[in-house]
C-alpha positions in Angstrom: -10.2 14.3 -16.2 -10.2 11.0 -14.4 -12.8 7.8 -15.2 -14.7 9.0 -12.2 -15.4 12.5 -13.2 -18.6 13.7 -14.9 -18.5 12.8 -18.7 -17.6 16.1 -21.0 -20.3 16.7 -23.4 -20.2 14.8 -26.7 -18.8 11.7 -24.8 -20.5 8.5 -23.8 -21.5 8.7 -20.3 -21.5 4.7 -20.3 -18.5 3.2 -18.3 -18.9 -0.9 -18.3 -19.9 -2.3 -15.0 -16.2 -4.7 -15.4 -14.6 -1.2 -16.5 -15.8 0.1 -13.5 -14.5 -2.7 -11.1 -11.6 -2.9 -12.5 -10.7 0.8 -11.8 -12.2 0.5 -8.6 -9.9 -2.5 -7.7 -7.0 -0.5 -9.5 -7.2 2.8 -7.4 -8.1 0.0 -3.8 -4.8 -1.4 -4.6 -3.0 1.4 -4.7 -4.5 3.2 -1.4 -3.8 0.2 0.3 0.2 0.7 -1.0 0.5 3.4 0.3 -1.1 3.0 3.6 1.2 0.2 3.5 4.7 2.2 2.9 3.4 4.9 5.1 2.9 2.1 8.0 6.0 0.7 7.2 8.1 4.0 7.0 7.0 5.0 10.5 6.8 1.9 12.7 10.3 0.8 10.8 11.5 4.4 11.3 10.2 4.9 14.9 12.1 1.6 15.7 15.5 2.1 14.4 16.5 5.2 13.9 17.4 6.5 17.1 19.6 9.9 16.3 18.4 11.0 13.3 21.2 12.2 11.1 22.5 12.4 7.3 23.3 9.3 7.0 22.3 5.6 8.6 24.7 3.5 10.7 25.3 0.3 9.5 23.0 -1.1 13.1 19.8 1.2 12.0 20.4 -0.1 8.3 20.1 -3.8 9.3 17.2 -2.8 11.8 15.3 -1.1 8.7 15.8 -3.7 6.6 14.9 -6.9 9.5 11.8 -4.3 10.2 11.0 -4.3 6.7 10.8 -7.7 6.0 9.5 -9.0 9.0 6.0 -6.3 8.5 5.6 -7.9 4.9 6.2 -11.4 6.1 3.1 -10.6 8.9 1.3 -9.2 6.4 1.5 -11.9 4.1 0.3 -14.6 6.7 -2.6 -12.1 7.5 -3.6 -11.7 4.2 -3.3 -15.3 3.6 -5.7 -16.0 6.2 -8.4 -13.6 5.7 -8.5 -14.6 2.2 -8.4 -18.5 2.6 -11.1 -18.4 5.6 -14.0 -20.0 4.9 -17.1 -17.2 3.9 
């Protein structure tokens, strides 16, 4: 049973109000991950690989990997200014 589910009987149905953020803040983080990955895979993907096949050629590698860093790198200043503006 997860921290969210009904408590079972016999056990304290009081979850701390920090416990509670922190899971909250826990399971946010990860969503956003993989919303992240997921955006990444298929923008990257969509990009560079051109003939999909069983293996990459060493162009689409170097694409995938300039793709790559260049989302987390926009993603970084993005983040940085949401979270620096004034509220």
């Amino acid at each position: 049973m997860d921290s969210f589910s009904a408590p079972s009987i016999g056990s304290s149905p009081q979850v701390s109000t920090k416990d509670f953020k922190e899971q909250l803040e826990t399971r946010l983080a990860q969503a956003y991950a993989e919303e992240f990955l997921e955006t990444v895979r298929e923008k990257c993907f969509d990009k560079c690989i051109t003939k999909p096949g069983s293996g990459l050629t060493g162009g689409e590698s170097s694409c995938i990997s300039r793709c790559v860093d260049r989302y987390i790198e926009a993603t970084g200043i993005i983040s940085k200014a949401l979270f620096s503006a004034p509220r």
